[in-house]
C-alpha positions as CSV (number, residue, x, y, z in Angstrom):
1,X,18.0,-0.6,23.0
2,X,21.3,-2.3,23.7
3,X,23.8,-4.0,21.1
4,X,22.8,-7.4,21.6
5,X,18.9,-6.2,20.8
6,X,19.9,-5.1,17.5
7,X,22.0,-7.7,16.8
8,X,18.8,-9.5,17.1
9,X,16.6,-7.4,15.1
10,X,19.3,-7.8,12.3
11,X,19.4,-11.2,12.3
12,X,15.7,-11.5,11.7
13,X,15.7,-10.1,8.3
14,X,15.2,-6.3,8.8
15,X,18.2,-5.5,6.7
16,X,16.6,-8.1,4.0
17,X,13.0,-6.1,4.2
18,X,14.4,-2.6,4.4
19,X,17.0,-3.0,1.4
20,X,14.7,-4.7,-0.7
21,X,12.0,-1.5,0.3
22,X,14.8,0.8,-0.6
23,X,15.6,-0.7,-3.6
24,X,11.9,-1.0,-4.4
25,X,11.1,2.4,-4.0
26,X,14.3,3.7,-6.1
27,X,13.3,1.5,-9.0
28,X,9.5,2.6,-8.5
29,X,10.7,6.3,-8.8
30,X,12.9,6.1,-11.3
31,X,9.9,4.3,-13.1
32,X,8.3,7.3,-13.1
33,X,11.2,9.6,-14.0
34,X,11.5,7.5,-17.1
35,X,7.9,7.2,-17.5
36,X,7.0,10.9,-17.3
37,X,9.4,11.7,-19.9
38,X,8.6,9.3,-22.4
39,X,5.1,9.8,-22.5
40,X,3.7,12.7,-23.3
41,X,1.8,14.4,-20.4
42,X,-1.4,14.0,-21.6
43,X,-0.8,10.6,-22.3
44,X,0.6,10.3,-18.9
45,X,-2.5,12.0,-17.3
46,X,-4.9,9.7,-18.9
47,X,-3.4,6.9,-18.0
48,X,-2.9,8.0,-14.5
49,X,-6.4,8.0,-14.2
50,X,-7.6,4.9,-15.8
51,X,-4.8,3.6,-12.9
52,X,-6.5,5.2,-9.9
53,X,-10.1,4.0,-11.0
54,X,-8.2,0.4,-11.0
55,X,-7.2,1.3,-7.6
56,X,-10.7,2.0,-6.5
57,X,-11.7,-1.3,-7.7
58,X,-8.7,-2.9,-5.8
59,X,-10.0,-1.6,-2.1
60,X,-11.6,-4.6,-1.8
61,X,-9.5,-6.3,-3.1
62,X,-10.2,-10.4,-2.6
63,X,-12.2,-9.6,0.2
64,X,-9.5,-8.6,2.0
65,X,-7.6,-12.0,2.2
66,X,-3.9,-11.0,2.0
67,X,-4.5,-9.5,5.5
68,X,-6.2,-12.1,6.7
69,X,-3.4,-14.8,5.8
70,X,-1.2,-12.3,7.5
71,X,-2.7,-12.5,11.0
72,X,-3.6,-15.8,11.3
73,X,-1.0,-17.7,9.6
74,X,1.6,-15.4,11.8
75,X,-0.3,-16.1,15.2
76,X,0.1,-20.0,14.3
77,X,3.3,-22.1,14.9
78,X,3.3,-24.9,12.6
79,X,3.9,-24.6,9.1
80,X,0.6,-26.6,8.1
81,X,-1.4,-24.4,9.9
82,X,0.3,-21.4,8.2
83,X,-0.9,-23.0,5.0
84,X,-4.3,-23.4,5.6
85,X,-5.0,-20.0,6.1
86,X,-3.4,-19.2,3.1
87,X,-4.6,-22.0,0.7
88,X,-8.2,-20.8,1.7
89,X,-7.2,-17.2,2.0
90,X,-6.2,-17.2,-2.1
91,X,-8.7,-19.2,-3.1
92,X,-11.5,-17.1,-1.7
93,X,-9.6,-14.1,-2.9
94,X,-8.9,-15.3,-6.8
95,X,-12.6,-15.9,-7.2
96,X,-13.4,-12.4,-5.9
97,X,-10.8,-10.9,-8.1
98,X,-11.8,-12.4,-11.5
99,X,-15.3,-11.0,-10.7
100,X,-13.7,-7.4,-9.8
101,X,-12.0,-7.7,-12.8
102,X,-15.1,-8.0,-15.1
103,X,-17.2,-5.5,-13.7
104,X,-14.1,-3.2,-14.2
105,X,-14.2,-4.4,-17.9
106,X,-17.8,-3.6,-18.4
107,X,-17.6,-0.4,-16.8
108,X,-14.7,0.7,-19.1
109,X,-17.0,-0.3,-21.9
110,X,-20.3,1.5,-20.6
111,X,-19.1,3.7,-17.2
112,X,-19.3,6.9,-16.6
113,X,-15.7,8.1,-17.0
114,X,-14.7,11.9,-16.5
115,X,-11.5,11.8,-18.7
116,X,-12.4,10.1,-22.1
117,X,-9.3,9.5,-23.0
118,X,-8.4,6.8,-20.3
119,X,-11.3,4.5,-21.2
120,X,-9.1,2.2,-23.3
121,X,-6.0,2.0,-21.2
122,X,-8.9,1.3,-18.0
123,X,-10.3,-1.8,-20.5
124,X,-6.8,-2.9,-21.2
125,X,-5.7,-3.4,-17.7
126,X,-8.8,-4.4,-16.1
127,X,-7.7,-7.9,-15.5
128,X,-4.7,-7.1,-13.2
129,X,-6.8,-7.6,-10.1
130,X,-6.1,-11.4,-10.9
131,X,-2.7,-11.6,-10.8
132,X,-2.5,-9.0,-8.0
133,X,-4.2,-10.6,-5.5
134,X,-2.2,-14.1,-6.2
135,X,1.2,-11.8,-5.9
136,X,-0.1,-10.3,-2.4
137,X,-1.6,-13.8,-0.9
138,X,2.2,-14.8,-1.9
139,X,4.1,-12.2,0.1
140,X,1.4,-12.1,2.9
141,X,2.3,-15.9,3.9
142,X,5.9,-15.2,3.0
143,X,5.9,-12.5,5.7
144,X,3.8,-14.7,8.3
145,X,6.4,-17.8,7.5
146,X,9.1,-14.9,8.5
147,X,10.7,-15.8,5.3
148,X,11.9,-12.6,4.8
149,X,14.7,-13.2,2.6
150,X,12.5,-14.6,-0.1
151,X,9.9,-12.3,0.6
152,X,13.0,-9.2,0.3
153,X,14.1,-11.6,-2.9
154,X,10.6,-11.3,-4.5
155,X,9.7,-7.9,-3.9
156,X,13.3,-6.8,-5.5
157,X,12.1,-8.7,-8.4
158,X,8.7,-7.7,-9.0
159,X,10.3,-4.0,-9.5
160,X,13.4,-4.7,-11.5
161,X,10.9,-6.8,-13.9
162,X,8.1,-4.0,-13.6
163,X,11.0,-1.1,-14.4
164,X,12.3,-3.0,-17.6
165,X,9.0,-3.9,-18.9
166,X,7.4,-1.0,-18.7
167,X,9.9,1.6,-19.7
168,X,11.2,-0.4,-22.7
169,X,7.6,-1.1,-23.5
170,X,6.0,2.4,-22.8
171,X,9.5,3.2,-25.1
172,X,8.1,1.3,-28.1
173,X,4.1,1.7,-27.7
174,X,3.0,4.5,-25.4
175,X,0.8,3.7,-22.3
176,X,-0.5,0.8,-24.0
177,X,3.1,-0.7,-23.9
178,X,3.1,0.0,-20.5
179,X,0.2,-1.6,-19.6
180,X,2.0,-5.1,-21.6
181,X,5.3,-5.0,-19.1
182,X,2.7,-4.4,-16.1
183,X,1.1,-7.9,-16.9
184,X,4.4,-9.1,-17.9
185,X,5.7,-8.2,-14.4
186,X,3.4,-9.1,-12.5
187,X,3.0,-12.9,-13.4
188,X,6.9,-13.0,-13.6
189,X,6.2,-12.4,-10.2
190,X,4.0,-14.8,-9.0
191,X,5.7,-17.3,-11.3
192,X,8.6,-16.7,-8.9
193,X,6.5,-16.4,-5.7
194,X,5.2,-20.1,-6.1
195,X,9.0,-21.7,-6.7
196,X,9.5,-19.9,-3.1
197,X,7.0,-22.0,-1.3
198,X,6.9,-24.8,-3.5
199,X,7.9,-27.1,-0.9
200,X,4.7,-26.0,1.7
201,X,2.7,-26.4,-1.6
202,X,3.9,-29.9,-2.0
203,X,3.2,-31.1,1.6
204,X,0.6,-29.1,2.5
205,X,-1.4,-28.5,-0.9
206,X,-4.4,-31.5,0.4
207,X,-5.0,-29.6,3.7
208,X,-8.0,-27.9,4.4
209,X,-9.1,-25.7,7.0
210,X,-10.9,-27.2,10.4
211,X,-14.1,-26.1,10.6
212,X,-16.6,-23.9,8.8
213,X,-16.6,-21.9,12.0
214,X,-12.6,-20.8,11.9
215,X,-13.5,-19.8,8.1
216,X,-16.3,-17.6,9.0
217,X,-13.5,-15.8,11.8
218,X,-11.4,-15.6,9.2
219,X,-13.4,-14.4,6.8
220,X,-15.0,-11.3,9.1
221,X,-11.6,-10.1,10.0
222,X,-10.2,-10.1,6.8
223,X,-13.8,-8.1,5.6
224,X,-12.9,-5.4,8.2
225,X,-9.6,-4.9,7.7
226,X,-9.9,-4.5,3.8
227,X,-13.2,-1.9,4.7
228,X,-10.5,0.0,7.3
229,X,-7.6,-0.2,4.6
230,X,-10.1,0.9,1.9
231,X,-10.9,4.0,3.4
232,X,-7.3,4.5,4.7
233,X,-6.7,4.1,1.0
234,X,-8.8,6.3,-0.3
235,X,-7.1,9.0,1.4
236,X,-4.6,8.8,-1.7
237,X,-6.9,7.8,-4.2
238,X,-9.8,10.5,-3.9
239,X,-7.6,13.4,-4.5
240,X,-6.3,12.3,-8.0
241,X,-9.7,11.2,-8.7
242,X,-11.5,14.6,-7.9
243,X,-9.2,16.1,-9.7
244,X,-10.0,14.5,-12.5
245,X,-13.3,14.8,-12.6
246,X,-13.7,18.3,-11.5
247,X,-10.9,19.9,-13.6
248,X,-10.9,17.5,-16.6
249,X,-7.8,18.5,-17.2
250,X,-4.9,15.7,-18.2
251,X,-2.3,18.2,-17.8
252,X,-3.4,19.2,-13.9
253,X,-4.1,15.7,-13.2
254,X,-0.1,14.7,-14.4
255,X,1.1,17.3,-12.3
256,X,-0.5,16.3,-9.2
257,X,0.2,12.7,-9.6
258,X,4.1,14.2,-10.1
259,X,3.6,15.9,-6.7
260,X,2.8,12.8,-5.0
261,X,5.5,10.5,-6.1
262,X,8.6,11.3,-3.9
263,X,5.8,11.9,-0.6
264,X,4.2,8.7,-1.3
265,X,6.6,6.5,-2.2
266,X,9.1,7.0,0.7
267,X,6.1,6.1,2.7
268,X,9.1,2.8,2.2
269,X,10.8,3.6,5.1
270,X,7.7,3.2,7.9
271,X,6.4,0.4,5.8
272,X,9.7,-1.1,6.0
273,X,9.5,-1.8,9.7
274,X,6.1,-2.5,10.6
275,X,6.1,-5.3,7.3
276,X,9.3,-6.9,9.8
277,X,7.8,-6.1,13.5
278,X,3.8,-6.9,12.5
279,X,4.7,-10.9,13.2
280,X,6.5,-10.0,16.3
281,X,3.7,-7.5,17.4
282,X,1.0,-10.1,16.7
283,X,2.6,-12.8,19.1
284,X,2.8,-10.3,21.5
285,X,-0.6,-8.8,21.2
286,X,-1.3,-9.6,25.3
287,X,2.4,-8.2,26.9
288,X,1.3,-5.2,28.1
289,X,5.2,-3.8,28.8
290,X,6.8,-5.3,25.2
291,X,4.2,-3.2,23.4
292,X,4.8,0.0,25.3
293,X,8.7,-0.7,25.1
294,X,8.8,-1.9,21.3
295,X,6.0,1.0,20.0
296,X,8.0,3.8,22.3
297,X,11.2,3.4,19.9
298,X,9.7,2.7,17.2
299,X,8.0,6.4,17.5
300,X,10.9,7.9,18.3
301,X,13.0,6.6,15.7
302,X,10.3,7.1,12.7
303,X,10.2,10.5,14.2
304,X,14.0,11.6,13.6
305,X,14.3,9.6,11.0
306,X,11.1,11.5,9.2
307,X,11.6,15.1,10.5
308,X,15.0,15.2,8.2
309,X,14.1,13.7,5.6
310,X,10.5,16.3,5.4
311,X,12.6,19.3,5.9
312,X,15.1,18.4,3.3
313,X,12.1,18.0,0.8
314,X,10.7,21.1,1.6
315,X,13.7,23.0,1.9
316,X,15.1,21.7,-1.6
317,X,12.1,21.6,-3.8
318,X,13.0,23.5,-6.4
319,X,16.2,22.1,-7.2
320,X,15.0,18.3,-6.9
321,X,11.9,19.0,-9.0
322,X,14.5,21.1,-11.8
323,X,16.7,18.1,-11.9
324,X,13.9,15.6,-12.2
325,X,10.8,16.7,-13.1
326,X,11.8,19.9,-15.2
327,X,8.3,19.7,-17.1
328,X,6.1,19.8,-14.0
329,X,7.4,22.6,-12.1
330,X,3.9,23.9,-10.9
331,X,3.3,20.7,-8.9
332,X,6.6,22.0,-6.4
333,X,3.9,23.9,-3.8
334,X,1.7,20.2,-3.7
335,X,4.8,18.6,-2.8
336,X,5.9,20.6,0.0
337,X,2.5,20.3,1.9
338,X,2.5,16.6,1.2
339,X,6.0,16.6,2.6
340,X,5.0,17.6,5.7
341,X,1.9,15.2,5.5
342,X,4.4,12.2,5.3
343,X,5.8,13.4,8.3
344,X,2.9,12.6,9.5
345,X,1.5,9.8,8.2
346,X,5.0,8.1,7.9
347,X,5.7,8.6,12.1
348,X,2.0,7.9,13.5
349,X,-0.7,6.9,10.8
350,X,1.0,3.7,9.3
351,X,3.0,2.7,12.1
352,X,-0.2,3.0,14.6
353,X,-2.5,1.6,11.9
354,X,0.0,-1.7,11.6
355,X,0.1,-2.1,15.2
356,X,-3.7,-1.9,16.0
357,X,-3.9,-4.4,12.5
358,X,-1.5,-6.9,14.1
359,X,-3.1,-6.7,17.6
360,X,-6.2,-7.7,15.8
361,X,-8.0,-4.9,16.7
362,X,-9.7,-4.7,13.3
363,X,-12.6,-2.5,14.7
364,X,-10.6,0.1,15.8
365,X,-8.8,0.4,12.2
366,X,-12.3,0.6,10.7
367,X,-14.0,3.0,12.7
368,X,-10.5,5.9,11.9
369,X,-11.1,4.9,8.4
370,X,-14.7,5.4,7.7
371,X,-14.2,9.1,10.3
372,X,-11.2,9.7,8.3
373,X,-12.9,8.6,5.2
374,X,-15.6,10.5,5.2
375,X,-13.5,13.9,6.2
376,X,-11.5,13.3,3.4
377,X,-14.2,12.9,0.8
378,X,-16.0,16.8,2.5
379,X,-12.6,18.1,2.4
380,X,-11.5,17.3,-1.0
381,X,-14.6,18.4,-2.9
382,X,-14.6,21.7,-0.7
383,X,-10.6,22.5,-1.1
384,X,-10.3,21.1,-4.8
385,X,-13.3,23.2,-5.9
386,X,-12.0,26.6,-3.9
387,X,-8.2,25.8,-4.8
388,X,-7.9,23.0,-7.1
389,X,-4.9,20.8,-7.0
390,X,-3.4,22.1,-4.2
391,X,-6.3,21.9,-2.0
392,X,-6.6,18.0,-2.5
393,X,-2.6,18.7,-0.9
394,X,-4.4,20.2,2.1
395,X,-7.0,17.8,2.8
396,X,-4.6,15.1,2.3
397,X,-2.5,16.6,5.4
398,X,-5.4,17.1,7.4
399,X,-6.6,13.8,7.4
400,X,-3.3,12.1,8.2
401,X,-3.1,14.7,10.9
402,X,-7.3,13.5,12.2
403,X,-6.1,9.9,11.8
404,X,-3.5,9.9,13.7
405,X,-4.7,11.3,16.9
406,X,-7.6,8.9,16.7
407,X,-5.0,5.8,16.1
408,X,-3.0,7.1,19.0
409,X,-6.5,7.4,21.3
410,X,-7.3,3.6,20.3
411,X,-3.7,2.2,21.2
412,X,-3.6,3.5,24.4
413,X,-6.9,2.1,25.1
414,X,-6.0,-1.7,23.7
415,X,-3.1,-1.1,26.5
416,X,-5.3,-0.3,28.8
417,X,-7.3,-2.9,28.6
418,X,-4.6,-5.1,28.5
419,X,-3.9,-4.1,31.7
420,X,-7.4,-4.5,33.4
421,X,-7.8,-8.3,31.9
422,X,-4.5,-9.3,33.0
């Protein structure tokens, strides 16, 4: 990659999206550092729960929309026909959320729940599924307009508001408080989001798809790709969950949900990139060479980049988890194995996983995520029950390692078969 090619990659708005990742993830973290030490671990616990059964609810979340109005609306060239996808795409997606969100009401109310004590903070937060899909239809057509400065703009926001409502809330009334500033943040957000595109809204707010037939395609993909990103998901949801219901135990459960933070959230720097190349990627889905050139670096570079920043975790542990998390010191052997499963998962899963998303090869993300899937459901209630938390660590890594060779099996084959069409 010469000067003048990264010159060009600058100019784009990778700077934008990977500062306003960084930032994101440092306010996210620091989120929790202030979090975990206001409330009390048992508080914490519970509510970490209540969170992760939210998430479950979320995996199919608005029917899988947001990626939908990413593909199409960055495959098209006008700005109307961007905005058709995406005027369809949230209103489909609203309408599944509000019903999402009052089955997850009800089943607070009459659900079997494995950890009591998170049934009111589940009931409390059970209609943020609402103003989460709006925020995520929002960024998805942000990101297909390539507007990534507003899109950087708004996710920087979203955090900085989610930070100071939640601490200073959690500060004042517990979990419940936090619960408040995560409501508050998010329709900040989407408050924000629709100034953004207020102008497309203006023009383009009468418009309305072309045929029942382009809704149906649109609808199917997006169907897949949330079933593939469920089960991909799940992959960080199951282990908290089993957890929970295995050990019923608020204090283990904290402690693992520590263990993940740092490994999770600097899943930033992978996510980063593929949120700025997925457009590019998508209108090149039939250049055989540009996909082998473009995926080659970007492999490489995640690779470097990763290996240093896995080893440091691993190798400084201790110290990191004395300076931040001095109450949760058990969870430092979880976070050393899912150090080395973001190496992983942060060089080949999400990167491969984004590619085969943005060369519309849906099927191939869904058939690694139910195989995945399902080897991470046998795994976990195997390793959990023989050596609790840290064997939800283990199965974690495995599957990021299984999913990755079978991404990298399906991308060579798309290439392939580029090559025997053309």
């Amino acid at each position: 990659m010469n000067k003048e090619d990264i010159k060009s990659i600058l100019s784009k708005g990778l700077v934008q999206i990977f500062s306003a990742n960084f930032i994101n993830k440092i306010v996210q973290f620091m989120t929790v550092l202030f979090l975990t030490n206001i409330i009390s671990v048992n508080e914490y616990g519970a509510f970490s729960y209540a969170q992760n059964t939210m998430s479950f609810a979320l995996l199919l979340e608005g029917l899988g929309v947001t990626a939908g109005i990413l593909q199409y609306s960055s495959v098209e060239k006008e700005t109307k026909e961007k905005y058709k996808f995406f005027s369809f795409g949230i209103k489909v997606g609203f309408v599944f959320n509000i019903l999402v969100s009052i089955v997850l009401m009800i089943y607070s109310i009459f659900g079997p729940i494995a950890i009591e004590s998170s049934r009111q903070y589940l009931f409390i937060m059970s209609f943020i599924p609402v103003l989460n899909i709006t925020y995520n239809s929002i960024q998805a057509y942000l990101r297909a307009s390539l507007k990534n400065k507003e899109f950087s703009r708004l996710t920087v926001f979203n955090t900085v508001i989610y930070f100071i409502a939640t601490v200073s809330l959690s500060y004042i009334n517990g979990a419940n408080g936090l619960i408040l500033g995560m409501y508050i943040a998010y329709l900040s957000t989407v408050l924000l989001g629709a100034y953004f595109i207020r102008e497309d809204i203006k023009l383009f707010k009468f418009t309305k798809m072309d045929s029942r037939s382009v809704e149906i395609k649109f609808l199917k993909y997006s169907v897949i790709t949330v079933l593939s990103n469920a089960m991909s998901q799940i992959l960080y949801l199951l282990d908290t969950q089993l957890i929970g219901v295995f050990t019923k135990d608020e204090a283990i459960l904290a402690a693992y949900k520590v263990a993940t933070t740092i490994p999770f959230n600097i899943t930033f720097i992978p996510i980063s990139l593929m949120v700025f190349a997925y457009p590019y990627f998508a209108q090149n889905k039939d250049n055989k060479e540009w996909i082998k050139e473009k995926l080659s670096i970007l492999i490489k570079s995640l690779g470097v980049v990763n290996l240093i920043i896995s080893l440091g975790g691993i190798i400084l542990a201790k110290p990191i988890f004395y300076i931040l998390f001095p109450k949760y010191m058990d969870s430092i052997g979880c976070f050393r194995v899912l150090m080395f499963g973001y190496l992983i998962s942060g060089t080949f899963r999400i990167p491969y996983g984004n590619i085969l998303a943005s060369l519309g090869d849906a099927r191939a993300n869904l058939i690694n995520a139910v195989f995945s899937g399902v080897a991470n459901i046998i795994l976990d209630i195997v390793l959990i029950k023989k050596y609790g938390s840290i064997g939800a660590a283990y199965a974690t890594l495995i599957v990021f390692i299984i999913s990755s060779i079978i991404h990298h099996i399906f991308i060579k084959k798309y290439i392939n078969r580029i090559n025997v069409t053309s």
